[in-house]
py3Dmol code that shows the C-alpha trace and the ligand (Angstrom):
import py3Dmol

protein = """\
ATOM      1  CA  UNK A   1      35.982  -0.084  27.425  1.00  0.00           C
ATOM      2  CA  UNK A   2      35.990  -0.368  23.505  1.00  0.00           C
ATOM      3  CA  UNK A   3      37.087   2.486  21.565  1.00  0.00           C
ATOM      4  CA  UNK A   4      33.672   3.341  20.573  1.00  0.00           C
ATOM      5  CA  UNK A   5      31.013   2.925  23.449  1.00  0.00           C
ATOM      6  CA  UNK A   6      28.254   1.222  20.901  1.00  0.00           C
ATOM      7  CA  UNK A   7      28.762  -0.929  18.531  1.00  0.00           C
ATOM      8  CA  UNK A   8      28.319   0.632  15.271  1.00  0.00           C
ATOM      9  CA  UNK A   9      26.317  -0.809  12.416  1.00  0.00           C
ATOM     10  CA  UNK A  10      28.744   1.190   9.712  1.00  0.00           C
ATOM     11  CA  UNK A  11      31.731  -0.298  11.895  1.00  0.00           C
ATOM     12  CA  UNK A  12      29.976  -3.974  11.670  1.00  0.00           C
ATOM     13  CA  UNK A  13      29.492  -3.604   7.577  1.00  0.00           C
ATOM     14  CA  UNK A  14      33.340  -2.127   7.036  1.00  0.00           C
ATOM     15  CA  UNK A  15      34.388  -5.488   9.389  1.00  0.00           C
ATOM     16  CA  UNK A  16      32.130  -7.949   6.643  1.00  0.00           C
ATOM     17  CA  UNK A  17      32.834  -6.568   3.536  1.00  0.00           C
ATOM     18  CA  UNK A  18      36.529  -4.933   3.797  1.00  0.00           C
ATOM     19  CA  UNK A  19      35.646  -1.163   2.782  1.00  0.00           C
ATOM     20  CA  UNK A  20      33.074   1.265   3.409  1.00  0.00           C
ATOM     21  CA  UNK A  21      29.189   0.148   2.545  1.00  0.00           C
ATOM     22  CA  UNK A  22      26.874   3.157   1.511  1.00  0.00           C
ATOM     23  CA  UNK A  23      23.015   2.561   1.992  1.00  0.00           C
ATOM     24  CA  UNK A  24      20.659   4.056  -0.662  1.00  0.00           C
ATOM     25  CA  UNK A  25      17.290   4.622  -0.455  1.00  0.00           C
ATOM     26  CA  UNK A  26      14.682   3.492  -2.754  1.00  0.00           C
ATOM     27  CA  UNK A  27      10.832   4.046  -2.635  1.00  0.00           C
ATOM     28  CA  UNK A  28       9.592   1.117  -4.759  1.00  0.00           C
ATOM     29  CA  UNK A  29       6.472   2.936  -4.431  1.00  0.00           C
ATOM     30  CA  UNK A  30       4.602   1.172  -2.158  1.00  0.00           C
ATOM     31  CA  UNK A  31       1.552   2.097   0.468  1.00  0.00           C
ATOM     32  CA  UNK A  32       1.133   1.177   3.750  1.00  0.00           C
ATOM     33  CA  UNK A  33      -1.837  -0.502   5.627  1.00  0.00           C
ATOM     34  CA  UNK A  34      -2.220   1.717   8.025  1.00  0.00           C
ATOM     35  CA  UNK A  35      -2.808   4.672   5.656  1.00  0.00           C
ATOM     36  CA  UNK A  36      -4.283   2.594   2.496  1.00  0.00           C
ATOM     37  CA  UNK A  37      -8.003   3.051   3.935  1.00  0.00           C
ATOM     38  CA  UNK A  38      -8.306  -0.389   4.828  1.00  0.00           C
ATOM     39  CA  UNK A  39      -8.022   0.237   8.054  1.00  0.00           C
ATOM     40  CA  UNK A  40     -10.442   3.042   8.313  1.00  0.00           C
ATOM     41  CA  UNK A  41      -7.013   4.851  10.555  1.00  0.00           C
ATOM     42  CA  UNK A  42      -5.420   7.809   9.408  1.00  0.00           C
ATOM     43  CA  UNK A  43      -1.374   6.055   9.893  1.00  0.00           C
ATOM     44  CA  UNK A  44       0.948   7.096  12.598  1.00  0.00           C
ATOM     45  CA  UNK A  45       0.401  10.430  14.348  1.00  0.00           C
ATOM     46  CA  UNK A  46       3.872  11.318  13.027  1.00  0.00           C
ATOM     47  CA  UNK A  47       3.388   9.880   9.365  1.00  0.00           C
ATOM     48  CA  UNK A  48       3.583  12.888   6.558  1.00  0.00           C
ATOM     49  CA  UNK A  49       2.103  12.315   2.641  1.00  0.00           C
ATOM     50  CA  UNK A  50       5.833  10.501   2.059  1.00  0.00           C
ATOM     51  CA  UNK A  51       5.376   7.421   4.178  1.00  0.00           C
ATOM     52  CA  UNK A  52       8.019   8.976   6.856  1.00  0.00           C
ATOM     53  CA  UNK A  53      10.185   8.096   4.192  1.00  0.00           C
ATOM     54  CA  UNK A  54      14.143   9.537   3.259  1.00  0.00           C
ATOM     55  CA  UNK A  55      15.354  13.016   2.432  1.00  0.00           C
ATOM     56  CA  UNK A  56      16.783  12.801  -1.540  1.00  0.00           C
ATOM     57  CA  UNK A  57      14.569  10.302  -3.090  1.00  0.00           C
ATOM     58  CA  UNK A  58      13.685  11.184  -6.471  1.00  0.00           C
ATOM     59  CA  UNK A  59      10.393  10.155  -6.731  1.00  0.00           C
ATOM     60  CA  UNK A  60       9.039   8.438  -9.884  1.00  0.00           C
ATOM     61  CA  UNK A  61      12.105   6.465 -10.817  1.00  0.00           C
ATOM     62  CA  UNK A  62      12.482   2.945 -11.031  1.00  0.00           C
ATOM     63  CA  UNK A  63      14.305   1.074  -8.242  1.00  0.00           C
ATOM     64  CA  UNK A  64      17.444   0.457 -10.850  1.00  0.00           C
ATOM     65  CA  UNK A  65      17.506   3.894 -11.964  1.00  0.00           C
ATOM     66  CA  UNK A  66      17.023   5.097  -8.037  1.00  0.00           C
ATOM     67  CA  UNK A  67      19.738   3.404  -7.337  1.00  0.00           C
ATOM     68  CA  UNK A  68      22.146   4.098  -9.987  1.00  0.00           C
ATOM     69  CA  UNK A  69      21.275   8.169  -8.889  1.00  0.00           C
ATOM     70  CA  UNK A  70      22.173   7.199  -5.610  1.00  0.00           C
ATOM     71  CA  UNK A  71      25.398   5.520  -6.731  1.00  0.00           C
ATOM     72  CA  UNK A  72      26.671   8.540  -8.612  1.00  0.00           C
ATOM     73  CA  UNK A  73      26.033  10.702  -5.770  1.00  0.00           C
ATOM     74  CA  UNK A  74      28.010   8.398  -3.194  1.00  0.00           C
ATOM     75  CA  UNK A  75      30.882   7.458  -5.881  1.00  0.00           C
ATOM     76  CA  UNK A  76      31.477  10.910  -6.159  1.00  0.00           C
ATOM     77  CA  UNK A  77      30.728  12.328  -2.398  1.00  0.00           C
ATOM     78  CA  UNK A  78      32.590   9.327  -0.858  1.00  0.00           C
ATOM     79  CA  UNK A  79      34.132   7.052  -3.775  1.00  0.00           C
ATOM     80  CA  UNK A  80      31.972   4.974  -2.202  1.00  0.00           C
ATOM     81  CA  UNK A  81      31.996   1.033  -4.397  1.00  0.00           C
ATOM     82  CA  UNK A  82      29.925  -1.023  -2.009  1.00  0.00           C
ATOM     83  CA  UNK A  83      25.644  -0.227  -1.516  1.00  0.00           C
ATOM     84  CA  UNK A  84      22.685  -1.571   0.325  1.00  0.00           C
ATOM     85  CA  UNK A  85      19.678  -0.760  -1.270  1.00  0.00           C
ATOM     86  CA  UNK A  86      17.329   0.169   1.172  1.00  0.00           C
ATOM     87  CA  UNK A  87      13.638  -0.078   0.848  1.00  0.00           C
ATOM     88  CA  UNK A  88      12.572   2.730   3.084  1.00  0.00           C
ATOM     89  CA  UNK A  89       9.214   4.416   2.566  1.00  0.00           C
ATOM     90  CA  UNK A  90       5.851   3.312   3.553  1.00  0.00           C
ATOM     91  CA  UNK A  91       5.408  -0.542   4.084  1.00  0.00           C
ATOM     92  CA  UNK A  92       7.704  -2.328   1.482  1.00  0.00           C
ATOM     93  CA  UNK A  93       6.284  -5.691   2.048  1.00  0.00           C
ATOM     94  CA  UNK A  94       2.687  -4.528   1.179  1.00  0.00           C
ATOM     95  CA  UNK A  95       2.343  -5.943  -1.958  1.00  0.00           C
ATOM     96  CA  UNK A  96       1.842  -9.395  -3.680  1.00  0.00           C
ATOM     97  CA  UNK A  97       5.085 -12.033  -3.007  1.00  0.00           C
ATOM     98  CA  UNK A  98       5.794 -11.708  -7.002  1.00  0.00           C
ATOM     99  CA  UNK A  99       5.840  -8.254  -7.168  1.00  0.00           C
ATOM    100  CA  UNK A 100       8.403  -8.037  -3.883  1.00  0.00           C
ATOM    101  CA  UNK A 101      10.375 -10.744  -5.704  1.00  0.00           C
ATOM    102  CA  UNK A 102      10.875  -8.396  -9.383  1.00  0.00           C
ATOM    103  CA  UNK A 103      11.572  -5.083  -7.096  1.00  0.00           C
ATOM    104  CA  UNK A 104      14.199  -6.828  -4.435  1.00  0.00           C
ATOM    105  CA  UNK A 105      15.938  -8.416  -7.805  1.00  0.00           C
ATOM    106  CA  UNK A 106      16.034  -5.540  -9.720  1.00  0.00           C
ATOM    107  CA  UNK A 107      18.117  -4.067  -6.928  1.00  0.00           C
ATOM    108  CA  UNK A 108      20.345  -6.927  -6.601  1.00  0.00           C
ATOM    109  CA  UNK A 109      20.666  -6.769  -9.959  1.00  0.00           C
ATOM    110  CA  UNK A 110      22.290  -3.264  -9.829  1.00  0.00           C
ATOM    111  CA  UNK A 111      26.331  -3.558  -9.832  1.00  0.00           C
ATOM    112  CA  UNK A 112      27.338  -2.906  -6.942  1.00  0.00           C
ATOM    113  CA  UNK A 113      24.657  -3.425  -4.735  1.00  0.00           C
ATOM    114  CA  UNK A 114      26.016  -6.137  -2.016  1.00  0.00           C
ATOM    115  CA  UNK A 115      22.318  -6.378  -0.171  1.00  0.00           C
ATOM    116  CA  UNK A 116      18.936  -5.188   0.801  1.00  0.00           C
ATOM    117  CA  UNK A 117      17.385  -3.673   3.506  1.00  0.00           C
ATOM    118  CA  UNK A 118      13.561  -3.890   3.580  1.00  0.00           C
ATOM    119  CA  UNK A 119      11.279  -1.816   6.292  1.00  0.00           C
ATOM    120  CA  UNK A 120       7.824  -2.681   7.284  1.00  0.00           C
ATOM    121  CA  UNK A 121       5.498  -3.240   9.547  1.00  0.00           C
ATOM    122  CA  UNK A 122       5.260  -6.134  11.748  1.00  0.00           C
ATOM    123  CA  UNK A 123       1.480  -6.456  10.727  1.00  0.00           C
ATOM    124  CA  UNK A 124       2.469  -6.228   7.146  1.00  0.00           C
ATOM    125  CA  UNK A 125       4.163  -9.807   6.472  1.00  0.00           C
ATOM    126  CA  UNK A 126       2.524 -12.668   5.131  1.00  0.00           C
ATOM    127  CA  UNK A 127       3.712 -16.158   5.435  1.00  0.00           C
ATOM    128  CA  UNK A 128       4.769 -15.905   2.506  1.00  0.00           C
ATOM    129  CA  UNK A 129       6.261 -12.868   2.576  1.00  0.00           C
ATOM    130  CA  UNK A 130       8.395 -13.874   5.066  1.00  0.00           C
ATOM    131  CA  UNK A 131       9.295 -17.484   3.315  1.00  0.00           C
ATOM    132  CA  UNK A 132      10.286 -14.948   0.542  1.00  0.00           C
ATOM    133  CA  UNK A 133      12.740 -12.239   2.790  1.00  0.00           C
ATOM    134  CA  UNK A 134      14.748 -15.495   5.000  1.00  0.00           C
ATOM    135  CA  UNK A 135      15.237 -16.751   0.722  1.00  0.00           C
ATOM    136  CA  UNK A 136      17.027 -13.123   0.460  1.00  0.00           C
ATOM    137  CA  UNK A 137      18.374 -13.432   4.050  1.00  0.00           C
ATOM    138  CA  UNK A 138      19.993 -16.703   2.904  1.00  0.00           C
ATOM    139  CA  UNK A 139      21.135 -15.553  -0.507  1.00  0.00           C
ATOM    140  CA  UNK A 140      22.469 -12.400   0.154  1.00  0.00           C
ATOM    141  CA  UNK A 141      23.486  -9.684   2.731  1.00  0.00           C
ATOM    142  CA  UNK A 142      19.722  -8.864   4.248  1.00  0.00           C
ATOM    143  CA  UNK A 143      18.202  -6.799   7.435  1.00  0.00           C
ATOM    144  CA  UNK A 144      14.281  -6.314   7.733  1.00  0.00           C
ATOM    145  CA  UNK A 145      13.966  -3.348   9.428  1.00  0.00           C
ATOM    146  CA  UNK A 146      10.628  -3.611  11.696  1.00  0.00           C
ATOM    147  CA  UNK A 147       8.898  -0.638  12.663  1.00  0.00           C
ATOM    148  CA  UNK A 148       8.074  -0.938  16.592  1.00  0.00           C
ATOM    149  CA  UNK A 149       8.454   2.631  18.060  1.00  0.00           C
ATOM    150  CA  UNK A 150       7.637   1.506  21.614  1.00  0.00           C
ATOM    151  CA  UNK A 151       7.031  -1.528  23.790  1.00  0.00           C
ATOM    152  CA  UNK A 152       3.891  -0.009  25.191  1.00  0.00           C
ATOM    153  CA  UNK A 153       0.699  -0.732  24.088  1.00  0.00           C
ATOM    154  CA  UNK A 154      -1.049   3.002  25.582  1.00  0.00           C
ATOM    155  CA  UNK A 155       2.039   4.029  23.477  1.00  0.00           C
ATOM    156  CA  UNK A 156       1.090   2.696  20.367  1.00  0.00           C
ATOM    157  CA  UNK A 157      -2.700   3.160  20.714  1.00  0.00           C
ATOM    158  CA  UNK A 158      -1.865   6.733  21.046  1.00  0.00           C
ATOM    159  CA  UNK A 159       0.074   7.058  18.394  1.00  0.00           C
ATOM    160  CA  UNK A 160      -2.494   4.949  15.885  1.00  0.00           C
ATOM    161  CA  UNK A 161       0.260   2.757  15.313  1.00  0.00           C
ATOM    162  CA  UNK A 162      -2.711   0.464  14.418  1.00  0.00           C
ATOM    163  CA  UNK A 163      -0.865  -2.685  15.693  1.00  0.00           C
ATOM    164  CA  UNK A 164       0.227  -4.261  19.227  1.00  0.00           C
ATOM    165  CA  UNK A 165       3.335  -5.373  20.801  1.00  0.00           C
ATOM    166  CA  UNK A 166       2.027  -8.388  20.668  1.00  0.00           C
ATOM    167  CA  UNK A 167       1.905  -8.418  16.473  1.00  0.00           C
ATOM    168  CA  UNK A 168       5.778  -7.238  16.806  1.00  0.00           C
ATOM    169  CA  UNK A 169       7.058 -10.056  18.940  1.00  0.00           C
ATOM    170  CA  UNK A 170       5.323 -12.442  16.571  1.00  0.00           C
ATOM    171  CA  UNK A 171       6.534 -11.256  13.432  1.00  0.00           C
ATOM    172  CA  UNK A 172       9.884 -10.881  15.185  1.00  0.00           C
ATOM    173  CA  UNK A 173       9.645 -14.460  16.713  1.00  0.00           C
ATOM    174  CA  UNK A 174       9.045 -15.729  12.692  1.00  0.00           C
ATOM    175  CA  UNK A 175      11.517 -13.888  11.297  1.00  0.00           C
ATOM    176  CA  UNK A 176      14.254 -15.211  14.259  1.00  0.00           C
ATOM    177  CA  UNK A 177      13.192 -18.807  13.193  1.00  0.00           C
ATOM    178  CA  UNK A 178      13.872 -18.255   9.408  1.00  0.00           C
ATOM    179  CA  UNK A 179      17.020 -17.064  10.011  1.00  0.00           C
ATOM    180  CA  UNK A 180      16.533 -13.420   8.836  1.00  0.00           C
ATOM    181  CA  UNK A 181      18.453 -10.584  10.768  1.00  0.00           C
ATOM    182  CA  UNK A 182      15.911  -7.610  12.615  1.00  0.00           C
ATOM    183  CA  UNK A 183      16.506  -4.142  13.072  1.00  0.00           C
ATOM    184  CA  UNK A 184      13.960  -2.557  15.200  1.00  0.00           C
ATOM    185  CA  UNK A 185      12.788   1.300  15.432  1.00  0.00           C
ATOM    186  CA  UNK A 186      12.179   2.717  18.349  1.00  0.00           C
ATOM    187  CA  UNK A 187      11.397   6.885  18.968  1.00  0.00           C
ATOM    188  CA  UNK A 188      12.270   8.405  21.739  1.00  0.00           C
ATOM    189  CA  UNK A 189       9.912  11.090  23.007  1.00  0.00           C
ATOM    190  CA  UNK A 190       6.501   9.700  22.099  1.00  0.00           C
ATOM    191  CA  UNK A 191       4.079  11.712  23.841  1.00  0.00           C
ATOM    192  CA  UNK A 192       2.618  10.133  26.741  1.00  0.00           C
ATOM    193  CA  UNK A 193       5.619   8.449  27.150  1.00  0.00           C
ATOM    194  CA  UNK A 194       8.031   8.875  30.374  1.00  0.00           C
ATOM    195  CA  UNK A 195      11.711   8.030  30.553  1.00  0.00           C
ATOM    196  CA  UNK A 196      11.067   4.788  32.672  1.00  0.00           C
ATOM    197  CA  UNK A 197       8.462   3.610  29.528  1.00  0.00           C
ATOM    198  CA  UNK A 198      11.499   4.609  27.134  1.00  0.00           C
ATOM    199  CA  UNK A 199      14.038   2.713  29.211  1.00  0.00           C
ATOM    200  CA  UNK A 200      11.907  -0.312  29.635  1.00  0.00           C
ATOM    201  CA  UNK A 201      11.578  -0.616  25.456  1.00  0.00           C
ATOM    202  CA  UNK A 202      15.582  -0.588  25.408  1.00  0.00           C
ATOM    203  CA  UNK A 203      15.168  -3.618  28.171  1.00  0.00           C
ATOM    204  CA  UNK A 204      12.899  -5.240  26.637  1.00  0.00           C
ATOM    205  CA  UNK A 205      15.390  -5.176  23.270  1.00  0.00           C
ATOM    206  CA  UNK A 206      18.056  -6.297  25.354  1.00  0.00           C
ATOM    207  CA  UNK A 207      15.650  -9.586  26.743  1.00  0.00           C
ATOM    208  CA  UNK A 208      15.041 -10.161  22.821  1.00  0.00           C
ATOM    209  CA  UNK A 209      18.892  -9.221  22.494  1.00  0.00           C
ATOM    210  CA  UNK A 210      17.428  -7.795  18.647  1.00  0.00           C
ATOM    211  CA  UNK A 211      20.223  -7.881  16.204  1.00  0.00           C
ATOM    212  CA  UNK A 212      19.951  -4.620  15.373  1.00  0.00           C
ATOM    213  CA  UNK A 213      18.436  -0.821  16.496  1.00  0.00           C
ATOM    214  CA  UNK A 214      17.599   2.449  14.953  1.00  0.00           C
ATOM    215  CA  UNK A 215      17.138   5.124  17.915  1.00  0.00           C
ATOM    216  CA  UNK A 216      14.609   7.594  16.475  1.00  0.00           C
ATOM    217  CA  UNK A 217      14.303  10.957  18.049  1.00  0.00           C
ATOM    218  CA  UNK A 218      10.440  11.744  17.799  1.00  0.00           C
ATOM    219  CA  UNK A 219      10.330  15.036  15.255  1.00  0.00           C
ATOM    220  CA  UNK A 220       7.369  17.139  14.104  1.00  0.00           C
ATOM    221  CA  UNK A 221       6.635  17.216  10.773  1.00  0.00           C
ATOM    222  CA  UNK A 222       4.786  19.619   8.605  1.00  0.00           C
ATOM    223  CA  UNK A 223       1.794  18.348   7.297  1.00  0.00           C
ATOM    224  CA  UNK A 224       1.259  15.778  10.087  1.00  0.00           C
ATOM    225  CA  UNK A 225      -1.277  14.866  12.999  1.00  0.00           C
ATOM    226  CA  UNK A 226       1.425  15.420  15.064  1.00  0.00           C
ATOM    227  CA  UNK A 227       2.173  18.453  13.806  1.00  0.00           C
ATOM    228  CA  UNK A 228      -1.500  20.171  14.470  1.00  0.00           C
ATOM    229  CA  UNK A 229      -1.329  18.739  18.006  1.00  0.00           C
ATOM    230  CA  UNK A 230       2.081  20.502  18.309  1.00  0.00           C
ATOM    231  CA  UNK A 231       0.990  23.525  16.894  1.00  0.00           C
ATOM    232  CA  UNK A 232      -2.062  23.925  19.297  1.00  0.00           C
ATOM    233  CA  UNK A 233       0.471  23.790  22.504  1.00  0.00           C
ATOM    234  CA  UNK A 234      -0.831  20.538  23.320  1.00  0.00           C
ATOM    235  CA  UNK A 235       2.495  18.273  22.782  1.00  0.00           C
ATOM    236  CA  UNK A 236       6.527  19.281  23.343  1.00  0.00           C
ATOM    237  CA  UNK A 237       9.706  17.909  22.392  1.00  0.00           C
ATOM    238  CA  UNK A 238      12.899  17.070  24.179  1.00  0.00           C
ATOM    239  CA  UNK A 239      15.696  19.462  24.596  1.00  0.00           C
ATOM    240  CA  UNK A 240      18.694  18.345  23.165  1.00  0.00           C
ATOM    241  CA  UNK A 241      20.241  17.871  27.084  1.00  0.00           C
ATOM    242  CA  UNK A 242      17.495  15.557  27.532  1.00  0.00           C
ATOM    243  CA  UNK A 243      17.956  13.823  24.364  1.00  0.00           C
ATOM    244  CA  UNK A 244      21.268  13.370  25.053  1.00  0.00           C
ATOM    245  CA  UNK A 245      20.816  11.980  28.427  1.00  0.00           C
ATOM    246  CA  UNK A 246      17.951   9.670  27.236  1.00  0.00           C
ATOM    247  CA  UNK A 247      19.950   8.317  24.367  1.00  0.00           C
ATOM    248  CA  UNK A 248      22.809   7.229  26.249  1.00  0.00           C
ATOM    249  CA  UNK A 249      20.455   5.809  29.310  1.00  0.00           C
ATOM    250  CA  UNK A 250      18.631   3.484  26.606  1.00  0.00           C
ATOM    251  CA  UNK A 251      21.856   2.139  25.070  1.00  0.00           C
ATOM    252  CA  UNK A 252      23.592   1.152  28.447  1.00  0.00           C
ATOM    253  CA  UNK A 253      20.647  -1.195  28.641  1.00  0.00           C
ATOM    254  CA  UNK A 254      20.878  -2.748  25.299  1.00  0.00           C
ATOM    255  CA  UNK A 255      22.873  -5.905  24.678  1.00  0.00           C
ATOM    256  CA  UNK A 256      26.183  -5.340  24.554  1.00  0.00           C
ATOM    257  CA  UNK A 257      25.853  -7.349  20.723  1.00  0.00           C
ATOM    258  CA  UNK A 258      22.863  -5.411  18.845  1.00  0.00           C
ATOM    259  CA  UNK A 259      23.957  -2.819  16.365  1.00  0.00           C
ATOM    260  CA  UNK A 260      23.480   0.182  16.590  1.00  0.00           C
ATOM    261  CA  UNK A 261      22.268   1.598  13.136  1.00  0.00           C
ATOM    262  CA  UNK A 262      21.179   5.070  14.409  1.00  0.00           C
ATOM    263  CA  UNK A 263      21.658   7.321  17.170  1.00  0.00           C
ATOM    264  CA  UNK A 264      19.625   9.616  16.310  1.00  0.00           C
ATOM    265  CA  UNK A 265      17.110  11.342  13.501  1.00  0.00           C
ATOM    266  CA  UNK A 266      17.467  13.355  10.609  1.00  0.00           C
ATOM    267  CA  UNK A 267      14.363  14.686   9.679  1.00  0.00           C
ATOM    268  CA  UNK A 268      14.143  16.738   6.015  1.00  0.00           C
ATOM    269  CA  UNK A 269      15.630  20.072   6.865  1.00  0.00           C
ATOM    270  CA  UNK A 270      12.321  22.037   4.481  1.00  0.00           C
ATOM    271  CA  UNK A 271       9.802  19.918   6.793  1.00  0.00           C
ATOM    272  CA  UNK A 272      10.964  20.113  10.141  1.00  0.00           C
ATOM    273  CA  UNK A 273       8.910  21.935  12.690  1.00  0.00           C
ATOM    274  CA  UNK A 274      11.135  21.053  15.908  1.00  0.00           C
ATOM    275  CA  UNK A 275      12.861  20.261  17.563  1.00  0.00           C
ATOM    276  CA  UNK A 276      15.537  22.656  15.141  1.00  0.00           C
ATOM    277  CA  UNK A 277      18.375  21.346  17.135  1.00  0.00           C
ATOM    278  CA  UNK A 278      18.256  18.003  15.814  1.00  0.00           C
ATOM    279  CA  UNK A 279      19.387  19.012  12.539  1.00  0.00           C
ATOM    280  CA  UNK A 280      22.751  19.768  13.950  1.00  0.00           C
ATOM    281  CA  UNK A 281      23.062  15.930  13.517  1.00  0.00           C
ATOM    282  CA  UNK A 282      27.194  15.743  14.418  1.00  0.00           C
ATOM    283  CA  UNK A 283      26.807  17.692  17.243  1.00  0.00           C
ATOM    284  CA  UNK A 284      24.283  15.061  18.723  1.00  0.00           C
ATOM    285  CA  UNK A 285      26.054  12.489  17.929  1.00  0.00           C
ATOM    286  CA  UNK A 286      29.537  13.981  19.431  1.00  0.00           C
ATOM    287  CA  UNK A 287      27.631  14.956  22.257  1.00  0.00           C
ATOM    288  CA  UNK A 288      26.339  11.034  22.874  1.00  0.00           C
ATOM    289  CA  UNK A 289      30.048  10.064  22.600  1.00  0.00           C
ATOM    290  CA  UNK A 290      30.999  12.964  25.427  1.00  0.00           C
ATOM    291  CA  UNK A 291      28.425  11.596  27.548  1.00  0.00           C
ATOM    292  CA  UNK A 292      29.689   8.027  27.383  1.00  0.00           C
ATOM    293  CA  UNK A 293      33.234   9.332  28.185  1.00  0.00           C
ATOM    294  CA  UNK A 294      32.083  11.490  31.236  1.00  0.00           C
ATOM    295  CA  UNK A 295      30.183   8.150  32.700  1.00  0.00           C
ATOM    296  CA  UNK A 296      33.249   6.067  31.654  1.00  0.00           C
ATOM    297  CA  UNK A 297      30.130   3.877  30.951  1.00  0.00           C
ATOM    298  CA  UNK A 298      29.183   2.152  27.219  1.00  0.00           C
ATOM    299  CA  UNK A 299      26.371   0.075  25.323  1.00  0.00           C
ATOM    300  CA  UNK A 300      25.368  -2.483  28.020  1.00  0.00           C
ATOM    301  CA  UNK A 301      26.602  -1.383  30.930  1.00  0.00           C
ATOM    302  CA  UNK A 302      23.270  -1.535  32.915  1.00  0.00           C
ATOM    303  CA  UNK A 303      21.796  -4.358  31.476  1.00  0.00           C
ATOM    304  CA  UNK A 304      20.048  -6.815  33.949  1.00  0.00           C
ATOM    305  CA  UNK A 305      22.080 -10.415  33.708  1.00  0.00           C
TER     306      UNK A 305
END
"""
ligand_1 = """\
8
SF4
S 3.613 2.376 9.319
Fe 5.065 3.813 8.336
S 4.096 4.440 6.417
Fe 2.511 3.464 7.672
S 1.485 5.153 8.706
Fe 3.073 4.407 10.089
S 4.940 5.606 9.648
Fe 3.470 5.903 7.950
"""
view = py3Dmol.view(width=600, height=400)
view.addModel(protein, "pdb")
view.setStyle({"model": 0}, {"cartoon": {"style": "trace"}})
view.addModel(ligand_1, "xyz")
view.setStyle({"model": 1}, {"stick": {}})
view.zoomTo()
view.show()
């Protein structure tokens, strides 16, 4: 058994680059089509006004000037040298190819910034787009983070996701062909959703053996569809035991090679209506790792070969 039973995204960067790589968030202020009005939808159930987006961005800064915030913060927090920039709220390809070109430059452009990290929507990338992110994925150190959330397409109908699995495996499919590296999101406890639906997302993952994963725990925000439905008794959330459980279930069934680039979710302590436990973040995660050592199991250890 390795010494850690995943295989850690933070653990992959420190092997690359020799030292400790910080991400920082930006919001390059973009939209997202599935909340522009286009659509006619009203976004994802669990979408609030911020595009589901980090907890510390100061809005209404440029990207440089984002980052260079963020920078100080780490330096001094972690003496951190080394950052991804990481293009995190709403849809960050939603916008004409120049304009992604200026923003992604103006982050590379920031000293010590050694990449970019770009989330969207699968639904949300043009040709062209795409030409334009395997450029960066060829140039410099690049992920594209694809919003997914569940295999299932009840799932995502439910949860106006406002796209199929279907739109995900292409856009994954054309990204794989350029060359680009994909980390998927995926929530666990989407309701509707059972444990076999959950565990059958974290097979398919493993068939498409994804490069990389962010395990989502589903949270309630304030100020959210979700949030009403949870409020009027008609939706609940996992206990942490369950979480727990779950989360270590769904990575013995990943491949044994996709990074893991989160365990769990964070949500902004001021806007969280449950589940509270969650924001004991270290405990979750220490609890995963006890979980793993009382199995003697680890990341891949029921996958189907
Ligand atoms: S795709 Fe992202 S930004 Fe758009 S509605 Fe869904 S969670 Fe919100």
């Amino acid at each position: 058994m390795p010494t850690k039973p995943y295989n850690l995204f933070s653990d992959h960067l420190k092997k690359i680059f020799g030292r400790r790589i910080h991400k920082i968030s930006v919001d390059a202020g973009f939209s997202c089509p599935n909340r522009s009005g286009t659509r006619n939808l009203p976004g994802c159930l669990f979408c609030n006004p911020g595009g589901s987006g980090a907890i510390g961005i100061r809005q209404g800064l440029s990207v440089r000037d984002q980052l260079e915030d963020g920078k100080e913060v780490m330096t001094r927090k972690y003496k951190a040298h080394g950052f991804l920039a990481y293009f995190q709220p709403f849809s960050n390809t939603f916008a004409p190819v120049e304009k992604l070109r200026a923003l992604y430059d103006e982050a590379l452009a920031v000293e010590g910034v050694v990449g970019l990290a770009v989330g969207t929507r699968p639904d949300c990338i043009s040709a062209q787009a795409m030409e334009l992110l395997a450029h960066y994925a060829h140039k410099t150190y690049f992920w594209l983070e694809l919003g997914l959330q569940s295999i299932h397409d009840t799932t995502l109908s439910a949860i106006n996701r406002g796209h199929d699995y279907q739109t995900f495996l292409t856009a994954f499919g054309a990204a794989r062909e350029l060359g680009i590296q994909v980390c998927v999101h995926v929530i666990l406890g989407l309701p509707g959703e059972d444990r076999a639906q959950m565990l059958a997302t974290a097979e398919e993952m493993a068939r498409l053996k994804v490069d990389g994963i962010k395990i989502h725990l589903l949270h309630i925000l304030e100020d959210t569809p979700l949030a009403d439905l949870y409020n009027a008794g008609r939706i609940q959330v996992m206990e942490q035991a369950e979480y727990i459980s779950l989360a270590v279930d769904f990575i013995e069934r990943l491949h044994p090679e996709t990074l893991i680039h989160r365990l769990t979710g964070d949500g902004p302590r001021d806007q969280l209506l449950a589940p509270l436990w969650s924001l004991n973040k270290w405990e979750v995660i220490n609890a995963i790792h006890d979980e793993f050592r009382l199995r003697n199991s680890c990341q891949g250890k029921l996958i189907a070969r």
